[in-house]
C-alpha positions as CSV (number, residue, x, y, z in Angstrom):
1,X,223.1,60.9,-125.0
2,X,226.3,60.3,-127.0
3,X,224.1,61.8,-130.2
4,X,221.6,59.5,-131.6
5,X,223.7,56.3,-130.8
6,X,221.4,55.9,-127.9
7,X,217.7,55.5,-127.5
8,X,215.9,56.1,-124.0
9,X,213.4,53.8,-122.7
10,X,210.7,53.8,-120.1
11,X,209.3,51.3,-118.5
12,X,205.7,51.6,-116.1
13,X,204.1,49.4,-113.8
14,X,200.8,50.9,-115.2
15,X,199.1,51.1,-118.0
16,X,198.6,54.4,-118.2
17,X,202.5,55.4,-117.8
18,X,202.1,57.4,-114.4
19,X,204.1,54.8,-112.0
20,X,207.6,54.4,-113.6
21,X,209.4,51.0,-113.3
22,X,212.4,51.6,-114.9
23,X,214.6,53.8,-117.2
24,X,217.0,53.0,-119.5
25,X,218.9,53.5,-123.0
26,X,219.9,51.0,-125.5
27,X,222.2,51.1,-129.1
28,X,220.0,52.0,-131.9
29,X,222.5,49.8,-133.8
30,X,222.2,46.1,-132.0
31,X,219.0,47.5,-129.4
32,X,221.4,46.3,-126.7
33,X,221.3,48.2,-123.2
34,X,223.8,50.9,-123.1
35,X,224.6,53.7,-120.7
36,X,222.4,54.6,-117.4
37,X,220.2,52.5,-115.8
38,X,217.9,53.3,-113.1
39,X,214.9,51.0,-111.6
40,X,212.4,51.8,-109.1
41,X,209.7,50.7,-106.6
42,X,205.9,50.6,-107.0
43,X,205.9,53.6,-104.8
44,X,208.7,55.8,-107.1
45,X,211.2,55.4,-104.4
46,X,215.2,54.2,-106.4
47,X,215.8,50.6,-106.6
48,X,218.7,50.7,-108.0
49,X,221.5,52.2,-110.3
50,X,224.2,51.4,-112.6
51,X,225.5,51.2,-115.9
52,X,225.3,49.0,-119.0
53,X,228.1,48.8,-121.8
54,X,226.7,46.6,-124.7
55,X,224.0,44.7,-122.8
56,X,226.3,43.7,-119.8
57,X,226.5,45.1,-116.7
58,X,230.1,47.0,-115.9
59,X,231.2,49.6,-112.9
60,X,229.4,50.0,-109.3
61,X,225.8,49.3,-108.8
62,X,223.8,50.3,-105.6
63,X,220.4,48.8,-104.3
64,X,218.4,51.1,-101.7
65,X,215.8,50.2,-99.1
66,X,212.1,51.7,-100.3
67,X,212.6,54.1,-97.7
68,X,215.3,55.3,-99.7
69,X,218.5,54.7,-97.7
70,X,221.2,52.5,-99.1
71,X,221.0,48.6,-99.2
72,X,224.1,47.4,-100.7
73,X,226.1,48.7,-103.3
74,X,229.8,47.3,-105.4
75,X,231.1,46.4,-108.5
76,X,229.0,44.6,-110.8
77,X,230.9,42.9,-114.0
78,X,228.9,40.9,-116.4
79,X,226.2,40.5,-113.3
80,X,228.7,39.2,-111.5
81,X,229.8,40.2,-108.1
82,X,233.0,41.8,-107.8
83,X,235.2,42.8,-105.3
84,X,234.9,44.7,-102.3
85,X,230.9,44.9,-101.4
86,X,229.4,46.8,-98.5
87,X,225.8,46.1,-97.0
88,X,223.5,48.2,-94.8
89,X,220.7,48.0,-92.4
90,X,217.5,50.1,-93.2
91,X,218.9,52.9,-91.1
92,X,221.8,53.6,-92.9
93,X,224.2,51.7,-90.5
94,X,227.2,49.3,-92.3
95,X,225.7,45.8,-91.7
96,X,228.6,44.0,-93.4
97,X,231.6,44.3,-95.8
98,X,234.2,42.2,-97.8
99,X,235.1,41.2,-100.9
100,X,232.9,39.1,-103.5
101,X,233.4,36.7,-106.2
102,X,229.6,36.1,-107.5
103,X,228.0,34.5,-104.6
104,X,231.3,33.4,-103.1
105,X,232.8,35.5,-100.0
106,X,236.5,35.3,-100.1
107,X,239.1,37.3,-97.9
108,X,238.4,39.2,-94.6
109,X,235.1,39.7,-93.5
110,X,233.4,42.3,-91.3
111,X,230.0,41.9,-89.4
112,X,228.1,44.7,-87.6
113,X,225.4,45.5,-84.7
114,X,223.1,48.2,-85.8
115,X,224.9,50.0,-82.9
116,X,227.8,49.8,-85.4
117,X,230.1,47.6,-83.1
118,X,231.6,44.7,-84.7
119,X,229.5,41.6,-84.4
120,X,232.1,38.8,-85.9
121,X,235.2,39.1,-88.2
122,X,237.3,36.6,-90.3
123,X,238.3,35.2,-93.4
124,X,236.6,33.1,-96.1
125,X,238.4,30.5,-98.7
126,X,236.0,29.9,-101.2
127,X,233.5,30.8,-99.5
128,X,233.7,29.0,-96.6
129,X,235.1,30.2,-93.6
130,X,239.0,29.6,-93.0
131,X,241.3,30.1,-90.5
132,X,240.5,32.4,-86.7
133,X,236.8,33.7,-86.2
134,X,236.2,36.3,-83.6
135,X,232.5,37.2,-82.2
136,X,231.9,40.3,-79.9
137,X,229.0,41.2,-77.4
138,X,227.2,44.8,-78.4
139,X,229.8,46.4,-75.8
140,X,232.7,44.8,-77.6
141,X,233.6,42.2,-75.2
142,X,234.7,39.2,-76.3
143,X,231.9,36.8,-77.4
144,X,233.4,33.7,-79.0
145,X,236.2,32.2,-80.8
146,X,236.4,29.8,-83.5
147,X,239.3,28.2,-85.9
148,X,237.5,26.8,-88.9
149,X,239.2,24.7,-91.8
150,X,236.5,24.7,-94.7
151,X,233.6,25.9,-92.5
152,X,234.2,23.2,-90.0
153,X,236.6,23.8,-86.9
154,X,236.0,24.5,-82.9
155,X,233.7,26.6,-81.0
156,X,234.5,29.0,-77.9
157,X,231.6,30.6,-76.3
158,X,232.0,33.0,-73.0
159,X,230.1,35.0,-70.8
160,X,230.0,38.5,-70.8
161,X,232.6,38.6,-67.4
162,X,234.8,36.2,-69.6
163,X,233.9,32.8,-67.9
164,X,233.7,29.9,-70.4
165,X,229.8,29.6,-71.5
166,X,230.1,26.3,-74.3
167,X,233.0,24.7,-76.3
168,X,231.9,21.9,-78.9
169,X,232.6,21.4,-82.6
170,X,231.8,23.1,-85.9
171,X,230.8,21.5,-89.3
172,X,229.3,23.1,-92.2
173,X,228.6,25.8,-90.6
174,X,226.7,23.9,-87.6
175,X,227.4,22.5,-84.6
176,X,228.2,18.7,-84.4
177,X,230.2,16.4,-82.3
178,X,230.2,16.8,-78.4
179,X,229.2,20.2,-76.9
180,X,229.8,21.1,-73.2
181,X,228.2,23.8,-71.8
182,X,229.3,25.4,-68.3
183,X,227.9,27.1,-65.5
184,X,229.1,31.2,-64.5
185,X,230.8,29.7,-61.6
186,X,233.1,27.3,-64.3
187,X,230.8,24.2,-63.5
188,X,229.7,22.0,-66.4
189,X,225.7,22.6,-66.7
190,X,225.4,19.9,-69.4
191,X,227.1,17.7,-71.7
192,X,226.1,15.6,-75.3
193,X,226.3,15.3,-78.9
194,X,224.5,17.8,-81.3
195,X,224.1,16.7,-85.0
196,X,223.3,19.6,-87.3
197,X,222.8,22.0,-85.0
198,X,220.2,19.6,-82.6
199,X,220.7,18.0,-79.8
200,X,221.0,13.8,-80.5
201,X,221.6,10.6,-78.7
202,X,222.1,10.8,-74.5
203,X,222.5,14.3,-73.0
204,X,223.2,14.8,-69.0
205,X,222.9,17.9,-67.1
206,X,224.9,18.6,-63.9
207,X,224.0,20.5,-60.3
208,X,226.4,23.0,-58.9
209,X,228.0,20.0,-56.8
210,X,228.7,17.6,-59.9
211,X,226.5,15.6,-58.9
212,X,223.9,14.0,-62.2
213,X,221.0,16.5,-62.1
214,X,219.2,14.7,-65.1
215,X,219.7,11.9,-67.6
216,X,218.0,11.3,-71.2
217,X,217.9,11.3,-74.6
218,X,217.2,14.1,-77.4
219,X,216.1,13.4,-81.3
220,X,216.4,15.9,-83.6
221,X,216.6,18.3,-80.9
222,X,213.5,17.2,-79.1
223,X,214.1,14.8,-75.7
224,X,212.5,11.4,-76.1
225,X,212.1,8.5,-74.6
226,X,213.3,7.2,-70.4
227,X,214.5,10.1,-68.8
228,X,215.5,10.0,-64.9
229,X,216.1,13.5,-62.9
230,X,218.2,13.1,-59.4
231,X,218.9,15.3,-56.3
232,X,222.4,16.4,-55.6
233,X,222.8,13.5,-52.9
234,X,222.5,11.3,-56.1
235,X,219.5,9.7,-55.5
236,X,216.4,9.8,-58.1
237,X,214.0,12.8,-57.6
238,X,211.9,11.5,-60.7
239,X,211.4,9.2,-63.5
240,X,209.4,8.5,-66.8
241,X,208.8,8.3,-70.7
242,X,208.9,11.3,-73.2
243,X,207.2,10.7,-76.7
244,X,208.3,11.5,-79.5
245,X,206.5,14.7,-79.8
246,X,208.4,15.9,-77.4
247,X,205.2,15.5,-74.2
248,X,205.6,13.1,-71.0
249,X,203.6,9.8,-71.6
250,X,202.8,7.0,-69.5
251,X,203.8,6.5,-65.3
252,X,206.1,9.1,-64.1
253,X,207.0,8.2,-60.4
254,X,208.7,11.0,-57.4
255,X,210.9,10.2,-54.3
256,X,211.7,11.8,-51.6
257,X,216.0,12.4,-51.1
258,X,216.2,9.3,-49.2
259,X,214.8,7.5,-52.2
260,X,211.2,6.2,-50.8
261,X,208.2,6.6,-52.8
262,X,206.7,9.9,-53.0
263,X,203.7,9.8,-55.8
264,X,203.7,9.4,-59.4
265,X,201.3,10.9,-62.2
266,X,199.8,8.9,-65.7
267,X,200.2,11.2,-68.7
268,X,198.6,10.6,-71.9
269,X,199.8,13.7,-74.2
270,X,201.2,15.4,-71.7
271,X,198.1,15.0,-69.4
272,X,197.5,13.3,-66.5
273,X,196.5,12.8,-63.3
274,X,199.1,13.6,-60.3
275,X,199.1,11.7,-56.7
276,X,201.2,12.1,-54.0
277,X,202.0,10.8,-50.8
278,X,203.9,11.4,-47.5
279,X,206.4,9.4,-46.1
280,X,204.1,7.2,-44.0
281,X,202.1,6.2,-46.8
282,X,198.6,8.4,-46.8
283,X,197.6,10.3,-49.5
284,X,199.3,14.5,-50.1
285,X,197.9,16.0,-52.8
286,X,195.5,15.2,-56.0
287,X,195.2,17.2,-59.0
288,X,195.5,17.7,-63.0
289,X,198.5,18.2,-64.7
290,X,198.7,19.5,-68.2
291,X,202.1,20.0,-70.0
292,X,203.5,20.2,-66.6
293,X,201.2,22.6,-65.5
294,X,198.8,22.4,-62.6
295,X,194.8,22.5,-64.3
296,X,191.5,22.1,-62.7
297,X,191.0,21.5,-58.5
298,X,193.1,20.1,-56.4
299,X,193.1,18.8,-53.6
300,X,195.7,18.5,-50.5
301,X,195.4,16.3,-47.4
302,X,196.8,16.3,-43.6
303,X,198.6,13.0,-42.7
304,X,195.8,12.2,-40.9
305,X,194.0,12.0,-43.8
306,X,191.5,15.0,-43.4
307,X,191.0,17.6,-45.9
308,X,193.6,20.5,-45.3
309,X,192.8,22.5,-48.6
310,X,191.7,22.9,-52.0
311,X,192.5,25.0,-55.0
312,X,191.0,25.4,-58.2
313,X,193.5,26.0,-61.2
314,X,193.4,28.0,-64.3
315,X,196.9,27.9,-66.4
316,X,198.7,27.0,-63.7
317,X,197.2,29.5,-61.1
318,X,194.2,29.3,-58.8
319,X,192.5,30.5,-55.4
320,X,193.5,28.2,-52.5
321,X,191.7,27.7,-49.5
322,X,192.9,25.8,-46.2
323,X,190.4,24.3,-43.1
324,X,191.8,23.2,-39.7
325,X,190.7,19.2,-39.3
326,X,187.6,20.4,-37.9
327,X,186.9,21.4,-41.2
328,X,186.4,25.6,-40.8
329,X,188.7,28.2,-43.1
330,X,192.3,28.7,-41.8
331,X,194.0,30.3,-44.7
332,X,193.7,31.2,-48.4
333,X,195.8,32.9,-50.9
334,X,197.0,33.0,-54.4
335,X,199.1,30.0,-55.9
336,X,201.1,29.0,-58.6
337,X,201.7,25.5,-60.1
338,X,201.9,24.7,-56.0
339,X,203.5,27.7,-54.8
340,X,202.4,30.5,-52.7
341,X,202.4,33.8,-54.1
342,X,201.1,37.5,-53.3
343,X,199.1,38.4,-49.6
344,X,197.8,35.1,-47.5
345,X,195.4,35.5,-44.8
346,X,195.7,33.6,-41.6
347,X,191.8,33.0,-39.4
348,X,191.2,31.9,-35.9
349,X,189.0,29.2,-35.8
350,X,186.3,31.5,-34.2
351,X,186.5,33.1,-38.0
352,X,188.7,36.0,-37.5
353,X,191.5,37.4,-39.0
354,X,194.8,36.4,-37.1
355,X,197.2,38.6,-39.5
356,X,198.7,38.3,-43.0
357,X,201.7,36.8,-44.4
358,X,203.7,36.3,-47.6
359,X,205.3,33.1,-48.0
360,X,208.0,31.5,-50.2
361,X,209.1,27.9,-51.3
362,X,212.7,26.9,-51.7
363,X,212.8,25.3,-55.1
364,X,213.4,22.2,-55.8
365,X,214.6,20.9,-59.0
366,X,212.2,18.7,-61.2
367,X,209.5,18.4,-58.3
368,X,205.8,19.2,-59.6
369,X,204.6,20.3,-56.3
370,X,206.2,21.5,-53.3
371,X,205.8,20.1,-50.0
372,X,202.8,20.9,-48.0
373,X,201.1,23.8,-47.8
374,X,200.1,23.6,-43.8
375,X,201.3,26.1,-41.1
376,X,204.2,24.1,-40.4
377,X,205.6,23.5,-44.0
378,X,205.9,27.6,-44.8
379,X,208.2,30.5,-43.9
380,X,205.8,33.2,-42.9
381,X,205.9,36.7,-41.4
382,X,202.7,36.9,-39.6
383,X,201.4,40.8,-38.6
384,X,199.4,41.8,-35.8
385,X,195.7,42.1,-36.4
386,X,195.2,45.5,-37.3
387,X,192.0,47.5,-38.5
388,X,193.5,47.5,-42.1
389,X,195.4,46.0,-44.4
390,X,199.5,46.5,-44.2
391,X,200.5,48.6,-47.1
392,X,201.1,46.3,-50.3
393,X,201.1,46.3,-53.6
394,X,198.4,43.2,-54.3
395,X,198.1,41.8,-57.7
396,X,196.6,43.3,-60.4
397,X,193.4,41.6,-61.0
398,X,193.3,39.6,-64.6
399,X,191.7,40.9,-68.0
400,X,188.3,39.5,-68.2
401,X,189.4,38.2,-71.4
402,X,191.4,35.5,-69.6
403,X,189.3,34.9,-66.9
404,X,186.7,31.8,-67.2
405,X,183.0,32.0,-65.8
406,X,180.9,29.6,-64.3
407,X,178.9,27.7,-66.8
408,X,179.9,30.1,-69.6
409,X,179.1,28.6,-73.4
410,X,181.5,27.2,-75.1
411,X,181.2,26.1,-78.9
412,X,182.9,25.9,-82.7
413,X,181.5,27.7,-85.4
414,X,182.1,26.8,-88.8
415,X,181.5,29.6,-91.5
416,X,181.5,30.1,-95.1
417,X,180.3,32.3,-97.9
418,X,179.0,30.8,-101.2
419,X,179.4,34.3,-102.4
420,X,183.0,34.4,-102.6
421,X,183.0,32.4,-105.9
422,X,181.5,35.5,-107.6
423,X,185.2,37.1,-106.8
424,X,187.1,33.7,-107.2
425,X,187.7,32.5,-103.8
426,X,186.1,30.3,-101.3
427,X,186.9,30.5,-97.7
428,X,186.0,27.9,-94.9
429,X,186.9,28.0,-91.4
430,X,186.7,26.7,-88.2
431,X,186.4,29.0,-84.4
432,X,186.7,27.7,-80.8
433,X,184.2,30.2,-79.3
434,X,184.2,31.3,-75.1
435,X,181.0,33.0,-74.6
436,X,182.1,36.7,-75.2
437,X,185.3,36.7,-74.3
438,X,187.5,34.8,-77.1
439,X,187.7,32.8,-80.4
440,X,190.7,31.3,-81.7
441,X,189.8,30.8,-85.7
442,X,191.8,28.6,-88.1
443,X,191.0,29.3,-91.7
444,X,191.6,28.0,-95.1
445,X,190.6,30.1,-98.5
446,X,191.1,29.0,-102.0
447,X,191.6,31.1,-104.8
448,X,191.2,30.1,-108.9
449,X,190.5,33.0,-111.8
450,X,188.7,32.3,-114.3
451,X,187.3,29.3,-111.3
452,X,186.0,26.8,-114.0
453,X,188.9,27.0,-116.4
454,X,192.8,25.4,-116.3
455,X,195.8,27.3,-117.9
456,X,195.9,25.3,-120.8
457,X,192.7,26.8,-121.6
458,X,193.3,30.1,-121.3
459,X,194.8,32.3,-124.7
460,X,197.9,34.4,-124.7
461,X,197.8,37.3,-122.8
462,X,195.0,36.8,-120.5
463,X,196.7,35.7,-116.7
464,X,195.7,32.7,-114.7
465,X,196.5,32.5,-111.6
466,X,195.6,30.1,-108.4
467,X,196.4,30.0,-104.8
468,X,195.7,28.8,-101.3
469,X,195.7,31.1,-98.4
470,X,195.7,29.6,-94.3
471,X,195.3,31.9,-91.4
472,X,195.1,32.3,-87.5
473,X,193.3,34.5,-86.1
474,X,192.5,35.4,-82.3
475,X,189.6,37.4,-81.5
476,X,188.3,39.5,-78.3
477,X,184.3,39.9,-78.1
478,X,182.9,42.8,-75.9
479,X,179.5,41.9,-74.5
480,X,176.9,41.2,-76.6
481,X,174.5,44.5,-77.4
482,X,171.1,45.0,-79.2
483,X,173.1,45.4,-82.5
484,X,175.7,42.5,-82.2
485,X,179.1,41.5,-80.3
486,X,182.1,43.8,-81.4
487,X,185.2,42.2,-81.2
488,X,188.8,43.1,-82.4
489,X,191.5,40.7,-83.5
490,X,194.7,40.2,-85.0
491,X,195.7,37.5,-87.2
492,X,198.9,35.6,-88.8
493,X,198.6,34.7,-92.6
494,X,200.3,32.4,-95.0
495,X,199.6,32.6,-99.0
496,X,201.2,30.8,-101.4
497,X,199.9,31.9,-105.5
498,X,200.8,31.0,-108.8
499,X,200.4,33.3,-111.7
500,X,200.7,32.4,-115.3
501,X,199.9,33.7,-118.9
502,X,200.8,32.3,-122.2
503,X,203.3,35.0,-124.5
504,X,203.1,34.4,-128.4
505,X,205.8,36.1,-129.7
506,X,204.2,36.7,-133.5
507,X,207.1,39.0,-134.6
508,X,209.5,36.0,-135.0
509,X,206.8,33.4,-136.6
510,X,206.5,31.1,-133.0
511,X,203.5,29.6,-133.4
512,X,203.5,27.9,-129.9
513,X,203.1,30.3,-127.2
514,X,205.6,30.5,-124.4
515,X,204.4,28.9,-121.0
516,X,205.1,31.8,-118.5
517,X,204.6,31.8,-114.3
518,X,205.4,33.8,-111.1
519,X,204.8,32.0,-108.0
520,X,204.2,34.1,-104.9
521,X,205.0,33.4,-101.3
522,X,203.8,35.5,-98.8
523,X,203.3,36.4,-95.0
524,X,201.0,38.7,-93.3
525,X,200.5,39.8,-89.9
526,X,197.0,41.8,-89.6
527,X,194.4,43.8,-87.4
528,X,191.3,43.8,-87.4
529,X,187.6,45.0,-86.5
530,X,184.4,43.1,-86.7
531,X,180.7,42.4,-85.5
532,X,179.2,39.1,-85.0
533,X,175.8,38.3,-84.6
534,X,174.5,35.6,-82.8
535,X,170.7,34.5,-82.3
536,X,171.5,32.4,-78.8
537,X,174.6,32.4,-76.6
538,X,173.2,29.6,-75.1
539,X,171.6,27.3,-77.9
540,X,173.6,26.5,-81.2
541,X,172.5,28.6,-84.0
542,X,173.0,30.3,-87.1
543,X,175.7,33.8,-86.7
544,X,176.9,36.4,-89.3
545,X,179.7,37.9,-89.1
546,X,181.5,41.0,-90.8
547,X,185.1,42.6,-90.4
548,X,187.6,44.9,-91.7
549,X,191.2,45.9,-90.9
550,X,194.9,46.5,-92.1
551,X,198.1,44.3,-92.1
552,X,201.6,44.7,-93.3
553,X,203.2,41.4,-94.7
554,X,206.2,40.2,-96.5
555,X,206.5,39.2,-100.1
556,X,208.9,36.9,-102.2
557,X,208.3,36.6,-105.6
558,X,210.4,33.7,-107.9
559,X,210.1,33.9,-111.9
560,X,209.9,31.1,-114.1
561,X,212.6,33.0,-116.6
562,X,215.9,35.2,-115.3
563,X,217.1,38.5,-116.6
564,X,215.1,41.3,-117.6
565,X,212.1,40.9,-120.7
566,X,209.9,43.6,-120.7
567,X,207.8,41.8,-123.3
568,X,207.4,39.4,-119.9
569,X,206.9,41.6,-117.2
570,X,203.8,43.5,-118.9
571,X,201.8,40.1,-119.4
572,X,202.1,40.7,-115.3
573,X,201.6,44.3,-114.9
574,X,198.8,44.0,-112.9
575,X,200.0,41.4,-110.2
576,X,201.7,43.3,-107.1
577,X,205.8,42.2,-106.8
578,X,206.5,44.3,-103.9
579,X,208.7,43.1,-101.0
580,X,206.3,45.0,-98.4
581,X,203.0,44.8,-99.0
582,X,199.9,46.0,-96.9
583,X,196.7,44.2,-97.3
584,X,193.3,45.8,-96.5
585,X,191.0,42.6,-95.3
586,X,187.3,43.0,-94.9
587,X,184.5,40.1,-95.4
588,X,181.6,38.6,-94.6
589,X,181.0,34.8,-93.8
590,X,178.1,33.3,-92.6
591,X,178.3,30.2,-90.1
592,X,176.5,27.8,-88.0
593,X,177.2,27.6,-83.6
594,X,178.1,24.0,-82.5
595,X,178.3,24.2,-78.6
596,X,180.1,22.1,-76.7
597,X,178.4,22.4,-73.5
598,X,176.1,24.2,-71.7
């Protein structure tokens, strides 16, 4: 290399020098990086490559994926952006490509699908974007068109067949100022202000007619407060409060289209209790409502008051069964949040079968429940009795998983392990248990090594580091056996850590050492395998638990000095920087059964 100017350099992630990190050469005279550089992942996969001259980056540089196809590559002068720069996905496809001034985009630029049809195209000023903005569908159809003046301008959004979709205006890169947004057939559909993006302030949707389908108000893109829904003869279908977590609250009253009361629900937090009426006054229907969907039994009357059927509810879908007034079984059936859906069966009221049917409700915008669900009230297709079923395809019955038991347990179990301060954690958590079938777990764990010292404590060299970690996880017991319940779950995971050492750099006389940190933000998706043992299903108790699985997570590391020190980076050589990371979770937690009921 250029005789003996030049003096190679390795650098390892590793102690013992088998998992290179980088390579590199630098002037014997002023120990300044010269020449070829090279850098590469924790795996040996190429990071990236370029070329020094006197310390300072000059000439193209390219970044690869740890797969080992291309990531982005241009000129890089002084570490400074230069030029034209092109960016790839991880299969190799252009992603985008235009020209670069540091961080700042200026001149034409070109967006791609991973198909490699244009996404978007246009010009920035500065950085921002300036002057006519065109956005294609995957096929190349036209998308959109904007006409922006420093990142702010107007919006045109169309269908795939070319109809106009939404117009509104653009600032700082978001939407703000009034938005319309129009129906295939070139109707509006709805019509407000959006502020950064949200919805704000009084927003009005539209039926096919023109007619006012709904009136209310949006904050920070949530609706909120009196909102009132109408049919398309104009009159009010519905009215009541939103809170401002985004759930109905308080009396929400129906009418029928020639505005006379129909029935009215009280929520508290979305929940409530629903009543409804027919036009003469006597009671419909009685049920539970929970974020607008239908929960526990209900119950539907004739106008005459008697019973005409009931239906027990679970996530909006139950088992109905209808009487004649005499009281014995004329019908039952699947429905959904009111509907009727899949095979009905029709009786005699000798007990017979008088045929099958499928029925079907014509919807009706902003109603809870449709209208009756007598003979009279539904479009049926009724069969002749025959000695079997017609041929249909009935629905699939549900996972057992999903499916709730008569009296089953239900209870929370909180857990811990003491233990885990021998390894410098401690984890507590918290599990809604359904009797062999599902837990839903919400954990916290904290992390601090050495556990009983602070950084200030610790001498140069030796790393500190602390962190908090907070999962979800959702589990699926088979049925308990002689040697436990097996279950298997995955689970969402969000870390946060802070790493940090002391450097003392003694060749130079500093007598104070140099306060260094990385802090590590991460997020994990895993799956998992485990055995719980439980004393009593029916009684609270003691329960042990063990588990083990794999995850793959993402990783972003920020450093609390820039550039490149190596006399930094190996004071850290044993905490993991990667990108990609793919934890191996196993533990054991002991906990305590709180049932709920019996």
């Amino acid at each position: 290399m250029q005789g003996q100017s030049l003096l190679k350099k390795e650098v390892y992630y590793d102690a013992s020098k088998k998992m290179i990190k980088e390579i590199f050469y630098v002037s014997i005279k002023n120990n300044l990086r010269d020449s070829v550089y090279t850098s590469y992942y924790f795996q040996g996969t190429k990071k990236s490559e370029g070329n020094f001259s006197q310390g300072k980056t000059i000439g193209e540089w390219k970044y690869y994926y740890e797969n080992g196809q291309i990531k982005m590559k241009g000129q890089l002068i002084h570490s400074i952006k230069t030029g034209k720069w092109e960016y790839f996905y991880e299969n190799g496809i252009l992603q985008m490509v235009g020209a670069s001034s540091g961080s700042i985009k200026e001149g034409e630029w070109i967006f791609y699908f991973e198909n490699g049809a244009i996404r978007a195209r246009g010009n920035f000023l500065n950085g921002k974007k300036e002057g006519q903005w065109m956005y294609y569908y995957e096929d190349g159809s036209m998308k959109a068109l904007a006409t922006f003046s420093q990142d702010n301008g107007t919006y045109m959004e169309y269908y795939p067949g070319g109809g106009l979709k939404a117009q509104g205006e653009i600032k700082n890169g978001q939407s703000n100022g009034e938005w319309i947004y129009y129906a295939e057939d070139g109707s509006i559909q709805s019509r407000g202000i959006e502020v950064n993006g949200l919805k704000e302030g009084e927003w009005v949707t539209y039926h096919p007619n023109g007619t006012v389908a709904a009136k209310g108000m949006y904050k920070n893109g949530k609706p909120i407060g009196n909102w009132t829904y109408y049919y398309d003869n104009g009159t009010v279908s519905e009215e009541g409060q939103i809170s401002a977590d985004g759930v109905k609250e308080g009396v929400w009253k129906m009418y029928y289209r020639n505005g006379q009361y129909k029935g009215e629900s009280v929520f508290v937090n979305g929940e409530g209790e629903y009543k409804e009426f027919y036009e003469n006054g006597k009671l419909k229907a009685t049920g539970k409502v929970i974020q607008d969907v239908n929960e526990g039994t209900w119950k539907y009357y004739y106008p005459t008051g008697e019973l005409e059927g009931t239906c027990f509810y679970v996530n909006g879908e139950g088992q109905y069964k209808g009487y004649y007034e005499n009281g014995k079984l004329k019908m039952e059936g699947r429905m959904r949040n009111g509907e009727n859906i899949g095979l009905w069966t029709i009786y005699n009221e000798d007990g017979s079968v008088a045929g099958y049917y499928k029925t079907y409700y014509e919807a009706i915008q902003n109603q809870i429940l449709p209208d009756s669900i007598s003979s009279t009230s539904i479009v049926k297709d009724t069969l002749p009795v025959t000695s079997s079923l017609p041929k249909i395809s009935l629905p699939k019955k549900k996972s057992r998983y999903f499916t709730s038991r008569i009296n089953e347990s239900r209870a929370f179990i909180v857990s811990t392990n003491p233990l885990y301060l021998l390894f410098f954690s401690f984890p507590l958590s918290i599990e809604y248990y359904l009797q062999e079938r599902q837990g839903f777990e919400f954990g916290l764990l904290y992390f601090r090594k050495p556990m009983f010292k602070s950084h200030s404590n610790i001498s140069p060299g030796n790393l500190y580091n602390i962190g908090y970690e907070g999962f979800v996880r959702h589990r699926f017991y088979q049925k308990e056996k002689d040697f436990g319940m097996l279950y298997f779950a995955y689970e969402i995971r969000g870390s946060y850590f802070i790493y940090e050492n002391n450097y003392k750099d003694v060749s130079i006389g500093v007598v104070d050492p140099v306060p260094l940190s990385q802090q590590h933000t991460r997020v994990e998706m895993s799956f998992l395998l485990g055995n719980r043992l439980l004393e009593d299903q029916r009684r609270q108790c003691w329960t042990l638990d063990a588990y083990l699985g794999i995850g793959i997570g993402y990783q972003s590391v920020q450093k609390s000095w820039e550039g490149d020190r190596i006399e930094y980076d190996r004071l850290f050589s044993g905490v993991n920087e990667n990108a990609i990371v793919f934890p191996f979770r196993f533990g054991f937690t002991a906990g305590y059964k709180f049932n709920r009921n019996y």
